[in-house]
C-alpha positions as CSV (number, residue, x, y, z in Angstrom):
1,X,64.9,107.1,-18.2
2,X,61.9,104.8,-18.3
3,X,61.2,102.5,-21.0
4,X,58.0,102.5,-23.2
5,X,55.4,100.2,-24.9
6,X,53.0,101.3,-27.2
7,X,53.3,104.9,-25.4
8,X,52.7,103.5,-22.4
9,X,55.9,104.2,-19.5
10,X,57.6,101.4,-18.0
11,X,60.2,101.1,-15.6
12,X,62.9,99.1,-16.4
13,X,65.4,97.5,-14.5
14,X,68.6,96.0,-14.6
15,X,68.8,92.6,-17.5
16,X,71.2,89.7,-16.9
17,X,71.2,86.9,-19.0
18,X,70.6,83.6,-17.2
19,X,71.6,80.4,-19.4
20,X,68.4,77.8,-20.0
21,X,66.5,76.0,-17.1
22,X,67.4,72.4,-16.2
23,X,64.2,69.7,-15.3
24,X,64.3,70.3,-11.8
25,X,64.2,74.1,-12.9
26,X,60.8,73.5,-14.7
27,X,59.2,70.8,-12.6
28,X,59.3,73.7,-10.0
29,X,58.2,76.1,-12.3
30,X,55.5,74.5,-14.4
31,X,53.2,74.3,-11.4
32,X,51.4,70.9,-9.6
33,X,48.4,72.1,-9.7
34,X,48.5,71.7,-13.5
35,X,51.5,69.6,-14.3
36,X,52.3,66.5,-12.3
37,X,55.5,65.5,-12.5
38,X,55.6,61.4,-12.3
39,X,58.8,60.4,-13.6
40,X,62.2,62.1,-13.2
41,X,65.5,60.7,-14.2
42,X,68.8,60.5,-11.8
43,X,69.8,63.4,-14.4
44,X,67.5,66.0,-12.8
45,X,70.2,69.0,-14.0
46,X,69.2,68.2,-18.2
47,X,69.0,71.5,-19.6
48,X,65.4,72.0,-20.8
49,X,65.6,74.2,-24.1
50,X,61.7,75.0,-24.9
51,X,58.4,72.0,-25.5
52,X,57.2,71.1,-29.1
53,X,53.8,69.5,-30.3
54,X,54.4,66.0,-30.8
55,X,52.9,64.3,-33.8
56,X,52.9,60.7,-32.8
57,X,51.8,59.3,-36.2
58,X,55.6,61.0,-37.2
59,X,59.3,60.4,-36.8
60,X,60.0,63.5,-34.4
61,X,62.6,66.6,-35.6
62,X,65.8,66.9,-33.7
63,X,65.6,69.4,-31.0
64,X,68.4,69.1,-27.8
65,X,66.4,69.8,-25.1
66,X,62.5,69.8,-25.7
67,X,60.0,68.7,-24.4
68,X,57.3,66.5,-26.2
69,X,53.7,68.0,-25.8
70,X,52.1,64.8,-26.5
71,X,49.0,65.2,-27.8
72,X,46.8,61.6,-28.5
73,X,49.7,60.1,-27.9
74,X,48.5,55.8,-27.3
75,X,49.1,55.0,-23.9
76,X,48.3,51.5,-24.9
77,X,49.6,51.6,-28.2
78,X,51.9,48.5,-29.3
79,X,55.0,50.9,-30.4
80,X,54.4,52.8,-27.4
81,X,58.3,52.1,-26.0
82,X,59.7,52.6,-29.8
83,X,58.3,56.4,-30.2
84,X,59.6,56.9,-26.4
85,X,63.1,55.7,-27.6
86,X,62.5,57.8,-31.1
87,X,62.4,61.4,-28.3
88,X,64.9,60.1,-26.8
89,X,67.7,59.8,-29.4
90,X,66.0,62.9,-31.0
91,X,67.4,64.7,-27.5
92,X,64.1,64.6,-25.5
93,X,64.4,65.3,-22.3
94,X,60.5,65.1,-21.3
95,X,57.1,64.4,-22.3
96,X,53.8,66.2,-21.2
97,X,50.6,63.7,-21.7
98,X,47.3,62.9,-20.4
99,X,45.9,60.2,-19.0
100,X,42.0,60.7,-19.9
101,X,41.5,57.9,-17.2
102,X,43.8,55.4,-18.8
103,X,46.9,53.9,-17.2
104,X,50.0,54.9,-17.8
105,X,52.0,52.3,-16.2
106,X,54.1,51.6,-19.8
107,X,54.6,55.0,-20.6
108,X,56.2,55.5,-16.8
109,X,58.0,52.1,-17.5
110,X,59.5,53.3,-21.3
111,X,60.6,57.0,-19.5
112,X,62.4,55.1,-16.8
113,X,64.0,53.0,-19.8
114,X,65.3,56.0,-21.6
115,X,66.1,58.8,-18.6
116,X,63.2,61.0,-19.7
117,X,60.9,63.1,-17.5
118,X,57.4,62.9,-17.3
119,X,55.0,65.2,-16.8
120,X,51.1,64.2,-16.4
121,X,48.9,67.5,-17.5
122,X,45.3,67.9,-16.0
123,X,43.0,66.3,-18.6
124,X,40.6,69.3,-18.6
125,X,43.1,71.9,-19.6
126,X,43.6,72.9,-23.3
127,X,46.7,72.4,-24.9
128,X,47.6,75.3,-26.2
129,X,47.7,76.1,-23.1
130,X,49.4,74.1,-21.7
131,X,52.0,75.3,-24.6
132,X,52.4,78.5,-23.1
133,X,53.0,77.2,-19.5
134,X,55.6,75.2,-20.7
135,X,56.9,78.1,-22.4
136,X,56.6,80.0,-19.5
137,X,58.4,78.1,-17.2
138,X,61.7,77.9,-19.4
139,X,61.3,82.1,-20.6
140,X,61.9,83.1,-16.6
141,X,65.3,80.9,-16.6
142,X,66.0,82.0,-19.8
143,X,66.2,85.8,-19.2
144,X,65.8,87.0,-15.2
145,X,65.4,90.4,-15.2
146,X,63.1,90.3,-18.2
147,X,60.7,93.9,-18.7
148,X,56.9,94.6,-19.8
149,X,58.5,95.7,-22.9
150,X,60.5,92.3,-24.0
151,X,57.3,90.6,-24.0
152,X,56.1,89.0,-27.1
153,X,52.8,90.4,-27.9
154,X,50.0,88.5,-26.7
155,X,51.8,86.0,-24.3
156,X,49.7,86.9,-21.3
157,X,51.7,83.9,-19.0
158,X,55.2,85.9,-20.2
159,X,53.4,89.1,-19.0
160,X,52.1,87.1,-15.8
161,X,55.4,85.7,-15.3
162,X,57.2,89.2,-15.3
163,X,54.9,91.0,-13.5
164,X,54.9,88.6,-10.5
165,X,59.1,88.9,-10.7
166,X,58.6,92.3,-10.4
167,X,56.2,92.3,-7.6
168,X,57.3,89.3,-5.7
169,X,54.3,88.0,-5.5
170,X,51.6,85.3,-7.5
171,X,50.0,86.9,-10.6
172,X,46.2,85.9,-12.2
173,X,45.1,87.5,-15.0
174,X,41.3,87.2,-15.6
175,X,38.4,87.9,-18.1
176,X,35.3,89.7,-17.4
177,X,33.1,86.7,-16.8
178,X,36.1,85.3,-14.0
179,X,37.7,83.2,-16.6
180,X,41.4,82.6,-15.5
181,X,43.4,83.9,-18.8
182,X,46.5,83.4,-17.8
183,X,48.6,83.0,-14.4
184,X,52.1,83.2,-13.2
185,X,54.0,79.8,-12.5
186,X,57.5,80.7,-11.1
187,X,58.6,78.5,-8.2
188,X,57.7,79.0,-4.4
189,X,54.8,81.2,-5.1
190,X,52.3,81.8,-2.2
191,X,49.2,79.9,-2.9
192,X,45.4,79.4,-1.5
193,X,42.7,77.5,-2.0
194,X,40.9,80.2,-4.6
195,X,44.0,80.3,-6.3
196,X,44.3,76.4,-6.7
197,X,40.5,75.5,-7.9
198,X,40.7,78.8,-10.0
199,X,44.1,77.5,-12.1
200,X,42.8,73.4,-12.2
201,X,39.6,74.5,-13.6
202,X,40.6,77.8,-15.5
203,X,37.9,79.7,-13.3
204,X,37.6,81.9,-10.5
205,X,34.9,79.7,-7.8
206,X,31.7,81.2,-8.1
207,X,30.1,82.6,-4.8
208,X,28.4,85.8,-3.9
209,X,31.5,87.1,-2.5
210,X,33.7,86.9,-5.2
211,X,31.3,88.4,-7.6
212,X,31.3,91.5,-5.5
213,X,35.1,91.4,-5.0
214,X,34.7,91.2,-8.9
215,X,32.1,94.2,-9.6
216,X,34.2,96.1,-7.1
217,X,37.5,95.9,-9.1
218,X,35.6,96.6,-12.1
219,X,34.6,99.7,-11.3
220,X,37.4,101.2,-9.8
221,X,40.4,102.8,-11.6
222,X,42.6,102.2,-8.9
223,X,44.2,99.1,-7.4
224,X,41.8,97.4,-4.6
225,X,42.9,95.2,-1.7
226,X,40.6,92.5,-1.5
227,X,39.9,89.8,1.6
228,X,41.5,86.8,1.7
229,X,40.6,83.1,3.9
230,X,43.9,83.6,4.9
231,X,45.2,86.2,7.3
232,X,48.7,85.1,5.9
233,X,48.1,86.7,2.5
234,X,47.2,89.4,0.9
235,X,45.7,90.2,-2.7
236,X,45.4,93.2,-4.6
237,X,43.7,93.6,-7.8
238,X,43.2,95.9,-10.7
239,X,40.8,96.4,-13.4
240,X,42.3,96.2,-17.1
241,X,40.6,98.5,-19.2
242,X,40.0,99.6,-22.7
243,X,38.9,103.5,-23.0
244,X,35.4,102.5,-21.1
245,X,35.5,98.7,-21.7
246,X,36.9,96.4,-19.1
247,X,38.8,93.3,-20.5
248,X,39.8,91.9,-17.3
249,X,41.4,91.8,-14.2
250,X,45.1,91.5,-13.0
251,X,45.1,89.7,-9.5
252,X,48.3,90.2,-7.3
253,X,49.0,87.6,-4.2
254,X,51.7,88.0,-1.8
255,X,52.8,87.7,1.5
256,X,51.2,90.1,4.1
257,X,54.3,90.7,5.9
258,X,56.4,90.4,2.6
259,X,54.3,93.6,0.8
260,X,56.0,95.6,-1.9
261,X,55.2,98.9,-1.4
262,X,55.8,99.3,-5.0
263,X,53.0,96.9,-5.9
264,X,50.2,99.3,-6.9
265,X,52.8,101.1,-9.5
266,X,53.7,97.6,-10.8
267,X,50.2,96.9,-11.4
268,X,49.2,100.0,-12.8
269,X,51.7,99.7,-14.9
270,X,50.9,95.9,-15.3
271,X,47.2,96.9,-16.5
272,X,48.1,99.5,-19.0
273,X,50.1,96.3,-21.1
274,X,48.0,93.8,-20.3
275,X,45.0,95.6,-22.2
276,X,47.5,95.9,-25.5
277,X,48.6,92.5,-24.7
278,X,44.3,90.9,-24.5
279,X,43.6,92.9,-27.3
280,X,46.2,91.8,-29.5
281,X,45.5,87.9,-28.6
282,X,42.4,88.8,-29.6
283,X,42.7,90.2,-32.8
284,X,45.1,88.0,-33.8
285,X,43.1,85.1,-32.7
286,X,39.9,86.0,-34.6
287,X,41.9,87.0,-37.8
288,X,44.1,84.1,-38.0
289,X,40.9,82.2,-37.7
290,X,38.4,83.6,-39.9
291,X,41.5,83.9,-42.6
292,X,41.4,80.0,-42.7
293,X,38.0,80.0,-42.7
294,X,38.0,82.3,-45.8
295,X,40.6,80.3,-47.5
296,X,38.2,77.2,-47.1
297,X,34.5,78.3,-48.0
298,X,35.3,78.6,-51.9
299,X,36.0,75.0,-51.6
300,X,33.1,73.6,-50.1
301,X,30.6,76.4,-51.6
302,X,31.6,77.6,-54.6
303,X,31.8,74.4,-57.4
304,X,33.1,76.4,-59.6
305,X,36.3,77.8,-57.5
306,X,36.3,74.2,-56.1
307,X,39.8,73.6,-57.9
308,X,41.2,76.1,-57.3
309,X,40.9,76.5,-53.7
310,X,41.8,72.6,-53.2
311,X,45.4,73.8,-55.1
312,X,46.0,76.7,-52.8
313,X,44.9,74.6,-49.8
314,X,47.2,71.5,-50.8
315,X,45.2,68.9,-51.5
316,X,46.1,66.7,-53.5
317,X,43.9,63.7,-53.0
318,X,41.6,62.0,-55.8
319,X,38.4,62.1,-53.9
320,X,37.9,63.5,-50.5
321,X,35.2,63.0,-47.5
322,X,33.6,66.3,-46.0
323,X,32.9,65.1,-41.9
324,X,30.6,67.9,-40.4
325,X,30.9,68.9,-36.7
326,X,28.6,70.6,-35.0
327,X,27.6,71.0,-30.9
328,X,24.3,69.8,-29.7
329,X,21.3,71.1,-28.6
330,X,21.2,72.7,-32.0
331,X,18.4,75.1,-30.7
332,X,21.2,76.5,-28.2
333,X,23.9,76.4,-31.3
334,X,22.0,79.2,-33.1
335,X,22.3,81.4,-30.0
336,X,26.3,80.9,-30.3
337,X,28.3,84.3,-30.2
338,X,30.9,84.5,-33.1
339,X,33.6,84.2,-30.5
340,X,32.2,80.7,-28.8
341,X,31.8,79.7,-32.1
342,X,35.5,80.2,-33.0
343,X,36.5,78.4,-29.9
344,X,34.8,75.4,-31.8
345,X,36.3,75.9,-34.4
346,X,39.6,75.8,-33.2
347,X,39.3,73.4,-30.4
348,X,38.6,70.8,-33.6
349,X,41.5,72.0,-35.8
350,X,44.2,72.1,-33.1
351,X,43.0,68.8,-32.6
352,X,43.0,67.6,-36.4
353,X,46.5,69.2,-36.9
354,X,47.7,66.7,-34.5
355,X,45.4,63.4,-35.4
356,X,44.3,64.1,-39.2
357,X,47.5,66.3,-40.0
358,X,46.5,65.6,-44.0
359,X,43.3,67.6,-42.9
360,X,41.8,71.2,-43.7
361,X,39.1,72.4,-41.5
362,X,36.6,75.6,-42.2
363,X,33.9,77.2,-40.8
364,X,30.1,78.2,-41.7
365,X,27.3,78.8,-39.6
366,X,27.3,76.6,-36.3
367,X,29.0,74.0,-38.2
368,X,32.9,73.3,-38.6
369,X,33.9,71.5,-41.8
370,X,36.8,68.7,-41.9
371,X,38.2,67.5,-45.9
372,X,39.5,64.8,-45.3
373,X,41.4,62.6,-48.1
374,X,39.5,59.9,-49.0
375,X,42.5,56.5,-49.7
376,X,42.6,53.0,-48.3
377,X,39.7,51.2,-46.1
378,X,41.8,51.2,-43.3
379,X,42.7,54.7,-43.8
380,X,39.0,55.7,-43.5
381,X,38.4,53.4,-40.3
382,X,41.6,55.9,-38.9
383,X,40.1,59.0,-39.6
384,X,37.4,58.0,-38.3
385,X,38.4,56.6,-34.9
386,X,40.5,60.0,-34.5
387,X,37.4,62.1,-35.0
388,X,36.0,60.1,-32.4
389,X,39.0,61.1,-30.0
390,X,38.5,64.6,-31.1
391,X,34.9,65.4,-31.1
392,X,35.4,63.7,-27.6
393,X,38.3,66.3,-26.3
394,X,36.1,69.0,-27.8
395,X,32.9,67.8,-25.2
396,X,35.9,67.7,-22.1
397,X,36.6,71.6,-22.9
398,X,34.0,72.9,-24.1
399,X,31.4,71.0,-21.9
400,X,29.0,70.2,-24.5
401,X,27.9,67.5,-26.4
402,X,29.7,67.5,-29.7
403,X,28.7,65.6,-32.5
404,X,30.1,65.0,-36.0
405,X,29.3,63.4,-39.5
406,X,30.9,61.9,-42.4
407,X,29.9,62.5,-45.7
408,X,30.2,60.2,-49.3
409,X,33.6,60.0,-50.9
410,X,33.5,62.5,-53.7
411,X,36.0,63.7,-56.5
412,X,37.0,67.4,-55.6
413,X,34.5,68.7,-58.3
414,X,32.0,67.1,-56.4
415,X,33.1,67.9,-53.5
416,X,29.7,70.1,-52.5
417,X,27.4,66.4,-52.5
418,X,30.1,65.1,-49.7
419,X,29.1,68.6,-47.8
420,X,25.5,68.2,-47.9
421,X,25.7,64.0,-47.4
422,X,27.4,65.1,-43.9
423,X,25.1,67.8,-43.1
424,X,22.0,65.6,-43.6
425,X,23.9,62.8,-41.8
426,X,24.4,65.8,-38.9
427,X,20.8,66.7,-39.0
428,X,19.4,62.9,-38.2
429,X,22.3,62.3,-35.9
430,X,21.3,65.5,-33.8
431,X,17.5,64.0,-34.0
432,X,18.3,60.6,-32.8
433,X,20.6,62.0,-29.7
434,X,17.6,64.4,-28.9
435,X,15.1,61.5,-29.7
436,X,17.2,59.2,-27.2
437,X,18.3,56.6,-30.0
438,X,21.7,57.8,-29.7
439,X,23.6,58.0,-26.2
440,X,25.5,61.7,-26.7
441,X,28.8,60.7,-24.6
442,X,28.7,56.9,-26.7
443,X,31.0,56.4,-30.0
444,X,28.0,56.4,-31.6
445,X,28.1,60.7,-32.2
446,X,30.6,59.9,-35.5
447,X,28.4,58.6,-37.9
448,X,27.9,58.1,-42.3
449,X,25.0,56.6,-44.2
450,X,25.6,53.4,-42.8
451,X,25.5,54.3,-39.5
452,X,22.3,55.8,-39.6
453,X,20.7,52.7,-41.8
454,X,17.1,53.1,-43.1
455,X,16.1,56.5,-41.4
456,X,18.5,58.7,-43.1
457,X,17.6,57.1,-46.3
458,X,13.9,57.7,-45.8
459,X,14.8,61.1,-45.1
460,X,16.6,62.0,-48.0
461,X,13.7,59.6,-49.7
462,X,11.0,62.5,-48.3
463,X,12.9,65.5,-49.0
464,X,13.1,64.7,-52.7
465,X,9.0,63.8,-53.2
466,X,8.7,67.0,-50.9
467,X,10.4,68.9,-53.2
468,X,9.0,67.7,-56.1
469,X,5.3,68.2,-54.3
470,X,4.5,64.6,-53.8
471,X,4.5,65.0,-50.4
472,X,3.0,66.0,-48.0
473,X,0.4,63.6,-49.6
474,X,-3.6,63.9,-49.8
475,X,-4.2,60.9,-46.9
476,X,-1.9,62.9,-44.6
477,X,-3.9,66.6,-45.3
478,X,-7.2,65.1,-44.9
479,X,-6.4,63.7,-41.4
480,X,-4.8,66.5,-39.8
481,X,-7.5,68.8,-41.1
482,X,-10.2,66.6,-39.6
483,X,-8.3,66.4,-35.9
484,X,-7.8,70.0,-36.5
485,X,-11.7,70.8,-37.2
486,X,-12.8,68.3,-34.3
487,X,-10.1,68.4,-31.7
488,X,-9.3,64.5,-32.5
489,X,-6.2,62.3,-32.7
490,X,-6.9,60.2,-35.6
491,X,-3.2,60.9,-37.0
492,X,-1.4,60.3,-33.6
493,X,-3.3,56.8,-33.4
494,X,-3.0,55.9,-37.1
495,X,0.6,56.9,-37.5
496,X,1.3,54.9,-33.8
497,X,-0.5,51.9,-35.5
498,X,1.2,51.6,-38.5
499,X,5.1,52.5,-36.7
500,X,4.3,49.4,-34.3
501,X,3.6,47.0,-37.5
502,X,0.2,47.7,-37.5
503,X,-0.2,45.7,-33.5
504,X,-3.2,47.6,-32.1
505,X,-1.6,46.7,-28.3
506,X,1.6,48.0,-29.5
507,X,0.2,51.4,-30.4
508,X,-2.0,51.5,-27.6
509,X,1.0,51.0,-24.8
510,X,3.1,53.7,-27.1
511,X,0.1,56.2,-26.7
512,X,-0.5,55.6,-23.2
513,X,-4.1,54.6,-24.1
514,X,-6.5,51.3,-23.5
515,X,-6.2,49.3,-26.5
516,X,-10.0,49.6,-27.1
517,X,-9.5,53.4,-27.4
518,X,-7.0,52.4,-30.5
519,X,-9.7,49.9,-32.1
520,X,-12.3,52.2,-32.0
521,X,-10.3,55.0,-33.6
522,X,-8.8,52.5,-36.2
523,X,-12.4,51.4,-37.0
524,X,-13.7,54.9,-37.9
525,X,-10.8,55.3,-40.4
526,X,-12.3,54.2,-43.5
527,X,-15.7,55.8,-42.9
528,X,-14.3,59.0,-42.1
529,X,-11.3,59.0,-44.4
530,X,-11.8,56.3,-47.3
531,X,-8.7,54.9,-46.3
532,X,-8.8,51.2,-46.3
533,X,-5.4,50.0,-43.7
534,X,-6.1,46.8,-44.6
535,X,-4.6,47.0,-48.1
536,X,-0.5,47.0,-47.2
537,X,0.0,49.2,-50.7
538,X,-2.2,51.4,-48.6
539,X,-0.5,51.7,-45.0
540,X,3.0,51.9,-46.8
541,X,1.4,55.1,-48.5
542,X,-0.4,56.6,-45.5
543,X,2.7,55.8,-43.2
544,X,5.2,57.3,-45.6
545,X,2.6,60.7,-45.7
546,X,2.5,60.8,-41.6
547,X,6.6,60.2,-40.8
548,X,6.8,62.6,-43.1
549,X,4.8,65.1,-41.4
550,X,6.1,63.8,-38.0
551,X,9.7,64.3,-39.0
């Protein structure tokens, strides 16, 4: 009698329990194209008992077995050899790291010293998931025989894992838009080359024909056999559906002279939990996420609930900095979907929970929030160098610029002028990358008020006369009304003058003009206008009026 999840029949075979993989076991598992393995010890037969993110800043929990998902762990930091030894007697038995381009030479050197594995991970692939391929490559070892319905819901590498066992073959599973979601990684799995580029960059190679291989599977009900560049191989796919809506795909590699004949069952079967499986990741996803987010807006918001929320949020610090993180261009940033926007959002606070543990993150807009507490000096020169390294990882997966922005220390109370100092600190710093001031891949894209010097304090200078009506002033109104009326440029020349320190050849070489052009403008200004640019009271005046029309 067949098994069933959520209504939906599955067959079930035979379970036998298998006792817990050894490193050899997962180093054949976890995949190359992914994982590298660069060190192993003469103990290849360890037992590997399931991974664990690794807080380097901390002494790490006991655990027989694990291995250390190591994220921003130093590879040139001086206790580098210590917190390799601190694994170690802790019953470590490997460590998953990136390189970002660094060498790793001392790491390889401390493994050696202290019998661990090592595993180098791709430096564009997320860790959370490389979490579930670690988890994946143990859960196969841990229980052979495993069905659709042991899965836990939402672990789409379990669910690739279990249905490639079943079919003998390599499992993908995809989104709409060819984004590889998950894939199977148990050992001696037939491979080609759209299967290797579509697991190192988490997406299927873009080309005519596999967009019609894609549309094809789409809109069929039924399993498809689709080409391959080997003769070799063969690869059936089928779409994963929702009533009407397709989430995916579930792509099936295998042998050509090795076919199951039971294959299009198994990924019928397959599809039907799969689309439970997608939906509950992501439901859970976008709940878990927006509950945080909830939890934080009173706090940065709402002064009055301010308190409060800091209680039920832990914080316990005197005074806390707001840093503000947003992606640049900003014009494309308001075009964000909700969901892109969450992937921002938690992209930065996996991120934080590893390299500012003491931080809460939140949400509003196009813009994620960080609290930070605010203590020592040298406390404040960590968190920022760690937003550095994070708003950095965010550009390498997300593929965009990403910028953020510390505000003032303020008390909790006053914790809504720390918001607003880091989204004016945001707003200049997304001007001077667009203006070319700021490089956007340079460690200048964490900045404060000091940072920024002089402009952001002019800034904030105009927006309060602005708002109190002193600006934009009577000089500035009467120009742009002439130029307007006559089709002149007497505010692009007069502002240009007085930005180059009132040097005529300056201004002229900035407009792209002959500097006579600029002296015959400049001597037509107090006729015209009254305004005498001789008088320096005078050009501060005027030139305050124009940047403040110009920015």
């Amino acid at each position: 009698m067949p098994n069933s999840i959520f209504g939906v029949p599955v067959t079930t075979p035979a379970v036998e329990t298998h006792a817990l993989p050894t490193l050899a076991d997962v180093a054949r598992s976890a995949g190359s194209e992914i994982l590298s393995l660069v060190e192993m010890p003469s103990d290849d037969q360890q037992i590997v008992a399931g991974s664990v993110l690794y807080d380097s800043t901390a002494r790490p929990a006991k655990f027989p077995g694990a291995v250390a998902l190591a994220i921003g762990l130093s590879l040139s930091g001086k206790r580098l050899g210590a917190k390799v030894r601190e694994l170690s007697d802790a019953g470590y038995v490997a460590i998953v790291y990136k390189s970002n381009g660094t060498s790793d030479e001392a790491l390889r050197a401390a493994a050696r010293d202290n019998g661990m594995a090592l595993f180098r991970a791709s430096d564009s692939v997320p860790w959370n998931q490389l979490a579930e391929i670690m988890d994946a490559a143990v859960i196969p070892h841990r229980q052979s025989g495993r069905t659709l319905v042991d899965i836990r819901p939402g672990d789409l590498f379990d669910l690739a894992n279990t249905v490639a066992a079943q079919a003998g073959g390599a499992i993908a599973i995809a989104a709409p838009d060819q984004t590889i979601l998950a894939y199977s990684t148990l050992p001696d799995q037939p491979i080609d080359e759209t299967r290797r580029s579509s697991i190192l960059r988490l997406q299927v190679p873009h080309s005519v024909e596999t967009d019609q291989d894609y549309r094809r599977v789409h809109a069929s009900a039924d399993p498809l056999n689709v080409t391959t560049e080997d003769p070799l191989l063969r690869r059936t796919a089928i779409a994963i559906r929702a009533g009407d809506s397709v989430l995916g795909s579930l792509w099936l590699l295998e042998l050509a002279d090795h076919h199951n004949e039971d294959a299009n069952r198994i990924l019928r079967e397959a599809a039907n939990v799969a689309a439970l499986h997608i939906l509950h990741k992501r439901t859970s996803y976008v709940s878990n996420l927006t509950r945080q987010i909830d939890l934080v807006k009173p706090l940065l918001f709402d002064p009055k609930r301010a308190e409060l929320a800091a209680i039920r949020l832990g914080i316990s610090a005197a005074s806390v900095r707001v840093a503000a993180v947003g992606v640049w261009p900003s014009d494309a940033a308001a075009a964000e979907t909700l969901q892109s926007r969450l992937r921002l959002f938690d992209t930065i606070r996996t991120a934080c929970a590893i390299r500012l543990p003491s931080a809460v993150c939140g949400l509003s807009d196009n813009i994620v929030y960080i609290v930070l507490p605010q203590t020592t000096e040298s406390s404040r020169q960590f968190q920022r160098g760690a937003l550095l390294k994070i708003v950095q990882n965010a550009r390498r997966l997300l593929s965009r610029p990403v910028l953020a922005a510390l505000g003032v220390a303020a008390t909790i109370d006053r914790i809504e002028d720390s918001r607003v100092n880091a989204e004016l600190v945001l707003s200049e710093l997304v001007r001077s990358v667009a203006e070319g001031r700021v490089a956007e891949d340079s460690d200048d894209i964490v900045a404060d008020d000091d940072a920024l010097g002089s402009r952001l304090q002019l800034r904030q200078l105009v927006s309060s006369l602005t708002t109190s009506g002193q600006l934009p002033g009577a000089h500035a109104l009467r120009i742009a009304a002439y130029d307007e009326q006559h089709k002149k440029s007497f505010e692009e020349t007069i502002y240009a003058y007085l930005s180059c320190g009132a040097n005529a050849i300056e201004a002229a070489k900035s407009l792209d003009v002959h500097v006579n052009t600029v002296r015959y403008r400049l001597s037509q200004v107090e006729p015209l206008f009254g305004i005498d640019l001789d008088d320096g009271d005078t050009r501060l005046l005027v030139w305050l009026q124009l940047w403040a029309r110009h920015n």
